[in-house]
C-alpha positions as a Markdown table, in Angstrom:
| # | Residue | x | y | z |
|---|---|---|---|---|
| 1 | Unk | -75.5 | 52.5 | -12.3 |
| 2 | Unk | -74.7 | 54.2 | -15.6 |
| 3 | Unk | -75.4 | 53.0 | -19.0 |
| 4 | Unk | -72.9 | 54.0 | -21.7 |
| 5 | Unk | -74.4 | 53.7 | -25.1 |
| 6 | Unk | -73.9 | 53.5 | -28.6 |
| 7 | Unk | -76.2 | 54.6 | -31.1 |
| 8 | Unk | -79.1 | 52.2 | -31.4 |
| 9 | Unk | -78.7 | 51.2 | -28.0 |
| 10 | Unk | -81.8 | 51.5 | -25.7 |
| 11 | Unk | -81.8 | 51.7 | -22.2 |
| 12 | Unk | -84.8 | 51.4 | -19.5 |
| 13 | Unk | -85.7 | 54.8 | -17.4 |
| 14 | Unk | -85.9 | 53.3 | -13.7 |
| 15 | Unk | -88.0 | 57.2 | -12.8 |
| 16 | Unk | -90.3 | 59.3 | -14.6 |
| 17 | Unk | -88.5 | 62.6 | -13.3 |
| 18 | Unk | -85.6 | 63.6 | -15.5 |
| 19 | Unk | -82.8 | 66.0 | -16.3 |
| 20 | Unk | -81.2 | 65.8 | -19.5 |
| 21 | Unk | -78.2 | 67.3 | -19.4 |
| 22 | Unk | -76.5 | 68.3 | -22.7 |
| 23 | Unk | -72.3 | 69.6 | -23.6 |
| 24 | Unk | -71.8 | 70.2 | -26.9 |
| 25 | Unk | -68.2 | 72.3 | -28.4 |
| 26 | Unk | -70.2 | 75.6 | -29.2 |
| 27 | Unk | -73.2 | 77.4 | -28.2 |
| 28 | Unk | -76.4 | 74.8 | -29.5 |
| 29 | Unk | -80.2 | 75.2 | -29.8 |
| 30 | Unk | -82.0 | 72.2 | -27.6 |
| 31 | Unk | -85.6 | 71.6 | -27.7 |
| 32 | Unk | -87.5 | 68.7 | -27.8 |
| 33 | Unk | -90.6 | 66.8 | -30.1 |
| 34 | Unk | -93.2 | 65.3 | -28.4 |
| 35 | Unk | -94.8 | 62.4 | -30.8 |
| 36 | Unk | -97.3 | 59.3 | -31.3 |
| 37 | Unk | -96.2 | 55.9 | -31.1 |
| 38 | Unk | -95.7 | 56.1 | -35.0 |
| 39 | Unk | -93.2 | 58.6 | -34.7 |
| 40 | Unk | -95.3 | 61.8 | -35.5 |
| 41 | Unk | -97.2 | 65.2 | -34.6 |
| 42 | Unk | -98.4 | 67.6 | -37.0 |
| 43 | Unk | -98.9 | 70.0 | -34.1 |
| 44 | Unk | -96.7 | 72.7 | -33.9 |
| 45 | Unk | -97.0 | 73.6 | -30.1 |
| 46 | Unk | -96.1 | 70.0 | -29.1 |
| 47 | Unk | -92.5 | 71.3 | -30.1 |
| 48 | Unk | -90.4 | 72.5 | -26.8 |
| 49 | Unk | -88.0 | 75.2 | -28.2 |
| 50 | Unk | -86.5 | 78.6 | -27.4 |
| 51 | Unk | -89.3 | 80.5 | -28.3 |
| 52 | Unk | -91.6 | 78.6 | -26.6 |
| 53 | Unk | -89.7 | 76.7 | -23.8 |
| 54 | Unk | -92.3 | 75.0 | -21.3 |
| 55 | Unk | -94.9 | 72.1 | -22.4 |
| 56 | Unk | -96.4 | 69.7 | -19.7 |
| 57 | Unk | -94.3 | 67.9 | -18.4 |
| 58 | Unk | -91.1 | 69.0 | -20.8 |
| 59 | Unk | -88.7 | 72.4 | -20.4 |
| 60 | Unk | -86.2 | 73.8 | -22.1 |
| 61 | Unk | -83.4 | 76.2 | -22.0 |
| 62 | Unk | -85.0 | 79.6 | -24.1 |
| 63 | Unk | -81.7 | 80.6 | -25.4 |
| 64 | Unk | -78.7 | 78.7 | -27.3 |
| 65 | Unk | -76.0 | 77.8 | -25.0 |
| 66 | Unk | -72.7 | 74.9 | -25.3 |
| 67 | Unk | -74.6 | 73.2 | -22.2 |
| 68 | Unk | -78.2 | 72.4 | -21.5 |
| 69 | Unk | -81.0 | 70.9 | -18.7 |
| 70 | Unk | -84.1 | 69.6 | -19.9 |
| 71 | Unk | -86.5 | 68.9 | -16.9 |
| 72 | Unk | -88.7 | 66.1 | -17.8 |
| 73 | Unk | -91.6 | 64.8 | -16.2 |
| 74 | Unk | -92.8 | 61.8 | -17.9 |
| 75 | Unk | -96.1 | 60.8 | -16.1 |
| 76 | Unk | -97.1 | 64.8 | -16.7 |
| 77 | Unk | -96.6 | 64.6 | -20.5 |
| 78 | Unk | -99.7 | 65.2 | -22.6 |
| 79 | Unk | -102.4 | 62.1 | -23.9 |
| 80 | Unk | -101.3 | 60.6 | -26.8 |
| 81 | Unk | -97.1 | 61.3 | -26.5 |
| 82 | Unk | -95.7 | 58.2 | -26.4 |
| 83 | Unk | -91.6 | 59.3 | -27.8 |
| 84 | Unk | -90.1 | 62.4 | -26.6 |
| 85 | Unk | -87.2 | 63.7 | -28.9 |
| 86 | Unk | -84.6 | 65.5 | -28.2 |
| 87 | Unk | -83.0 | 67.9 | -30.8 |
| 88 | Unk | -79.8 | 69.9 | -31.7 |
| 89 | Unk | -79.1 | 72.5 | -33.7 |
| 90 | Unk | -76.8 | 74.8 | -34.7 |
| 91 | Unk | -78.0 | 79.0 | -34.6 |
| 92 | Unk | -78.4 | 80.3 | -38.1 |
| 93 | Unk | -78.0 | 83.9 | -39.0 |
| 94 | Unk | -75.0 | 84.7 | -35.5 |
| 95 | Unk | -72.1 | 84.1 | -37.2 |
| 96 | Unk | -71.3 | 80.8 | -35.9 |
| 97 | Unk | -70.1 | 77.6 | -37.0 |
| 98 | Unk | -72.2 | 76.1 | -40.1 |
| 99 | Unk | -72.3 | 72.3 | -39.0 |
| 100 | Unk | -71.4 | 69.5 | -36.4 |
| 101 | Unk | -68.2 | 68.5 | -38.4 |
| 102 | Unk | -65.6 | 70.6 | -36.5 |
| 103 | Unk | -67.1 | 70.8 | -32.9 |
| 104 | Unk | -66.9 | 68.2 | -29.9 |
| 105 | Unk | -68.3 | 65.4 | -30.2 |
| 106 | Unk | -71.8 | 66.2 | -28.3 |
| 107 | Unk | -72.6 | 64.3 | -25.1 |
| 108 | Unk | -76.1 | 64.0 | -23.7 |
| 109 | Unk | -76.8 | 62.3 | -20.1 |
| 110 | Unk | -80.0 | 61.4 | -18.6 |
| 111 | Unk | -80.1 | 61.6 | -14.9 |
| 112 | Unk | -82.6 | 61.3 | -11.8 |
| 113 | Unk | -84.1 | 63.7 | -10.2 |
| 114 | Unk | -81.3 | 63.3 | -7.5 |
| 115 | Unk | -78.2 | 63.9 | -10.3 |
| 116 | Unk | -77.2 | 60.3 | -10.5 |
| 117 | Unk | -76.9 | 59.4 | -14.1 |
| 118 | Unk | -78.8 | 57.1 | -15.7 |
| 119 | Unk | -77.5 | 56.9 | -19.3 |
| 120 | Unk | -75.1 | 58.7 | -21.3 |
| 121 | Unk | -74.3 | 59.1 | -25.0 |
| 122 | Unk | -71.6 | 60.6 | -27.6 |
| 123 | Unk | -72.8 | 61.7 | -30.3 |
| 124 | Unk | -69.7 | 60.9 | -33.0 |
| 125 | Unk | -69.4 | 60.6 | -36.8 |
| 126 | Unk | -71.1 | 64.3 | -37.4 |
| 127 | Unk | -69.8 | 65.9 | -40.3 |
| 128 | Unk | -71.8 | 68.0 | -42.6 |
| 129 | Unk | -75.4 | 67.8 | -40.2 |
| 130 | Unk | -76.3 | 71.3 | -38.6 |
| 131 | Unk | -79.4 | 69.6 | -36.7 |
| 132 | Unk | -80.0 | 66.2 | -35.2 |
| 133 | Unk | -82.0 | 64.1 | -33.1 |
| 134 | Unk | -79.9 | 63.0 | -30.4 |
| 135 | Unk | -81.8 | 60.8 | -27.9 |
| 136 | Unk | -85.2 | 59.6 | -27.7 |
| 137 | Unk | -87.4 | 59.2 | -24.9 |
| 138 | Unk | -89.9 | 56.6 | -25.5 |
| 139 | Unk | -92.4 | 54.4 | -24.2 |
| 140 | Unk | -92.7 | 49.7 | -25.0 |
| 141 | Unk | -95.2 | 47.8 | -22.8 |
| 142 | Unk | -96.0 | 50.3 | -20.4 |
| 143 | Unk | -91.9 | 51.1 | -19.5 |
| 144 | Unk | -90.4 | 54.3 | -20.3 |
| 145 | Unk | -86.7 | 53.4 | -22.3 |
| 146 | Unk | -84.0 | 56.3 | -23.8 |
| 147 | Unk | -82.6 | 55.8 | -26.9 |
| 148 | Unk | -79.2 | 56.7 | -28.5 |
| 149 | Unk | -80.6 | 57.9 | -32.0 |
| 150 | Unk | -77.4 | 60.4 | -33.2 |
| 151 | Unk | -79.6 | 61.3 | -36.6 |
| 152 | Unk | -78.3 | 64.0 | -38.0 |
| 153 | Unk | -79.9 | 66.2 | -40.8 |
| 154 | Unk | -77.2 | 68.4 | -43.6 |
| 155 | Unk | -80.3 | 70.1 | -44.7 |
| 156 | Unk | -80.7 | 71.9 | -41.3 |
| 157 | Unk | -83.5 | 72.1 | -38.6 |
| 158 | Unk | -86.4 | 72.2 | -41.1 |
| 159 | Unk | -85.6 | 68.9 | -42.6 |
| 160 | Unk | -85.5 | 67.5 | -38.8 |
| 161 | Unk | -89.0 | 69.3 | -38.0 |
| 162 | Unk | -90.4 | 67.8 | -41.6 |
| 163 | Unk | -89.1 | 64.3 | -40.6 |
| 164 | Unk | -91.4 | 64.3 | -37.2 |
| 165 | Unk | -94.6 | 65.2 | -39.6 |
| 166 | Unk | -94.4 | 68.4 | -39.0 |
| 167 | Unk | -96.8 | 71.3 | -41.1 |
| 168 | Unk | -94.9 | 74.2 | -42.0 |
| 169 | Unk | -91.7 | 73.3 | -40.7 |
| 170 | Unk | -89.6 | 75.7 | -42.1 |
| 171 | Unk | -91.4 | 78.4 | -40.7 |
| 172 | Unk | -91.3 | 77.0 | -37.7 |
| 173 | Unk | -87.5 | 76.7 | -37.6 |
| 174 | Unk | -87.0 | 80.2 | -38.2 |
| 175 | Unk | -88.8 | 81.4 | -34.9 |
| 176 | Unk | -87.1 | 78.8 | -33.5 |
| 177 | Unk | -84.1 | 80.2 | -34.8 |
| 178 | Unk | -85.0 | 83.9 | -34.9 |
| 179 | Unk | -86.0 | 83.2 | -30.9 |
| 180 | Unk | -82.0 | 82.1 | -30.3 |
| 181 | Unk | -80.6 | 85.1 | -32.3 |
| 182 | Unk | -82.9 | 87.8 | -30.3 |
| 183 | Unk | -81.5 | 85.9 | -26.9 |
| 184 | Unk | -78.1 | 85.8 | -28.1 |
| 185 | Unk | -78.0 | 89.9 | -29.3 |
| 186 | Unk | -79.9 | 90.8 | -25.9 |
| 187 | Unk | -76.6 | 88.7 | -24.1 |
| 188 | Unk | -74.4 | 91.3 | -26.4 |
| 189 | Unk | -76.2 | 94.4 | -25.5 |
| 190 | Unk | -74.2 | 97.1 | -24.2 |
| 191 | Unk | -74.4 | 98.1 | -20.3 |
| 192 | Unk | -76.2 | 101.3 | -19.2 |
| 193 | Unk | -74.3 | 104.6 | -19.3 |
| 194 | Unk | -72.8 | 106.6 | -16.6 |
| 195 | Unk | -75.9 | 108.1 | -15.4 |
| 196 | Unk | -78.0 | 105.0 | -15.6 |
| 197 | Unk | -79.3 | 104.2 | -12.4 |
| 198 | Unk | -77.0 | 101.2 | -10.6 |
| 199 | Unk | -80.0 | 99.1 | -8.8 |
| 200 | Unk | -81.0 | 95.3 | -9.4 |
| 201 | Unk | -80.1 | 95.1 | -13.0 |
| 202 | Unk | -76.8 | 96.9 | -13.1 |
| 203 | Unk | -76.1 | 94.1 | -10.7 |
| 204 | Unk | -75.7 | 91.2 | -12.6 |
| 205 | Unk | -78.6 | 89.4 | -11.0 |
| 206 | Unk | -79.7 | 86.0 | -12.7 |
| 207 | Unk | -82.3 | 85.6 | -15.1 |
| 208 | Unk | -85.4 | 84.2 | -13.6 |
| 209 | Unk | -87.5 | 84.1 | -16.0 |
| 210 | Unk | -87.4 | 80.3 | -17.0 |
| 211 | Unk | -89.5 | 78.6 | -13.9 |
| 212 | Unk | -89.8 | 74.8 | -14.0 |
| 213 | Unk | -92.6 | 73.5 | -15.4 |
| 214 | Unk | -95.2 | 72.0 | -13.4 |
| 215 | Unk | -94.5 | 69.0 | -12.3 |
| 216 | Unk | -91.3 | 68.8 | -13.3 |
| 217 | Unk | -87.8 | 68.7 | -11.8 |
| 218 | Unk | -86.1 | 72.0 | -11.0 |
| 219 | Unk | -83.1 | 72.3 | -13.6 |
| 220 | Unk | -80.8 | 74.1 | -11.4 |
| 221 | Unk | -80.5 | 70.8 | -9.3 |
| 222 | Unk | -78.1 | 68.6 | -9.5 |
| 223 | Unk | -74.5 | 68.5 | -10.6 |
| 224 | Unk | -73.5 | 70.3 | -13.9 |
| 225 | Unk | -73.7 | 68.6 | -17.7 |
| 226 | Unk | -71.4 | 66.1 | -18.9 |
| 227 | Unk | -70.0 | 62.4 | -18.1 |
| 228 | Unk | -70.0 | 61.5 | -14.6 |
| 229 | Unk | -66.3 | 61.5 | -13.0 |
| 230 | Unk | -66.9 | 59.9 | -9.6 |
| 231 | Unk | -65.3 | 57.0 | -8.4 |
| 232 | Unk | -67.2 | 54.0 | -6.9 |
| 233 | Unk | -69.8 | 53.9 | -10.0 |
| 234 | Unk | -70.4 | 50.7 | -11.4 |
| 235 | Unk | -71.3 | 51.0 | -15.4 |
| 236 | Unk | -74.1 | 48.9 | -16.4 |
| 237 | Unk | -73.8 | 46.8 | -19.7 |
| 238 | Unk | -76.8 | 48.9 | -22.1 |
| 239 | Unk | -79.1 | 46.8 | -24.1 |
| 240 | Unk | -79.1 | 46.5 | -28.1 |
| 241 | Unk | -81.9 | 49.2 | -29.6 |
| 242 | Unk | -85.5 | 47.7 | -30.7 |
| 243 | Unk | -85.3 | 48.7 | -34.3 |
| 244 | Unk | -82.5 | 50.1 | -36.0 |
| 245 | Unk | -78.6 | 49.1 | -36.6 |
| 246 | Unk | -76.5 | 49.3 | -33.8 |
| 247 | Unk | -72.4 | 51.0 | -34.2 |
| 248 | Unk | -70.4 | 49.0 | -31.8 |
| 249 | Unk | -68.0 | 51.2 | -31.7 |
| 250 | Unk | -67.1 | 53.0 | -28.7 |
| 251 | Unk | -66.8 | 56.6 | -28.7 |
| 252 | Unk | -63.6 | 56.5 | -26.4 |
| 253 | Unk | -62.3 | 54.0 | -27.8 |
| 254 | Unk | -58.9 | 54.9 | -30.5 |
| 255 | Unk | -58.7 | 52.9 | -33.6 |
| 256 | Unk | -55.4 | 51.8 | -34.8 |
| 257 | Unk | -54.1 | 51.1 | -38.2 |
């Protein structure tokens, strides 16, 4: 059964091994922050990013891309976490788009370690935001829930990395950034000349270097990112968020005049 939420809504996590599959109009930085129950690290390497993609129990894609898996293992996350966040951002510095306004509406979904969704979410109303929090994973009475959050920051990704409590987080969010820009001009490099030997890697052969974490469920299972469009799936009615107001409004939903 799928949940379709709305921001504010919350959602409980029936497994504690994840995929969080994210589409998004243009190519996007994901990561995640890995908190306290009040909502804060000051830690620096409990940030999943490009740069530095794997933390126990939590990976990440290392390079910016329009869709994303993060492999989540939630009994394998470190003593102490008790919200994982995920974050989006736009690339700074590549010549793309400045902010959320003008792109697709995002969409994140959290599925089982067997690709059956779990919960989806659209993130709508961006405008001038060029980084947001867009779900949260966190833990109430011993159960793991997902939150639709949809918090968006104008003032970019080191705003969003001050927010969580953060030291230094505009240094921070430019290796974060300056990790996506060396991935993205390494994608653009020219192929080898005529003479250049033709073996493995005049082949086209994948990139291997991003292994799961331990523990954690392999990211190339599973179907690809986006809503689910099988038939035969029943939609489960999502519950109304903890703290927070809710928008009732349904992101497929056209209103009239």
């Amino acid at each position: 059964m799928t949940a379709e939420l709305v921001r504010g809504q919350n959602h409980a996590l029936p497994e504690s091994r994840l995929e969080i599959r994210i589409s998004a109009g243009d190519p996007v930085l994901a990561g995640a922050v890995l908190v306290d129950a009040a909502g804060r690290t000051s830690d620096a390497g409990r940030v999943a990013h490009p740069g530095a993609p794997n933390l126990p129990g939590l990976e990440c894609s290392r390079q910016a891309a329009a869709f994303h898996r993060l492999a989540v293992d939630l009994q394998a996350l470190p003593a102490g976490v008790e919200q994982a966040r995920v974050l989006l951002a736009l690339p700074q510095g590549v010549g793309g788009p400045l902010s959320f306004g003008p792109l697709a509406a995002p969409f994140v979904a959290v599925t089982g370690a067997d690709g059956k969704e779990i919960a989806s979410y659209t993130i709508v109303g961006l405008g001038s935001e060029s980084a947001l929090i867009a779900v949260e994973l966190y833990r109430r009475q011993g159960t793991w829930k997902v939150r639709a959050v949809g918090q968006g920051y104008a003032d970019g990704l080191a705003a969003l990395l001050a927010d969580q409590g953060l030291s230094e987080p505009d240094k921070l969010a430019e290796r974060m950034h300056q990790a996506v820009a060396g991935g993205m001009a390494r994608s653009l490099a020219a192929p080898p000349g005529r003479g250049a030997g033709r073996g493995a890697a005049g082949r086209g052969e994948p990139d291997r270097d991003a292994e799961p974490a331990s523990g954690a469920p392999d990211p190339a299972a599973g179907g690809g990112p986006g809503p689910s469009t099988g038939t035969g799936e029943s939609r489960q009615a999502p519950t109304q968020g903890d703290t927070g107001r809710v928008d009732y409004r349904h992101p497929r939903r056209q209103t009239t005049a």
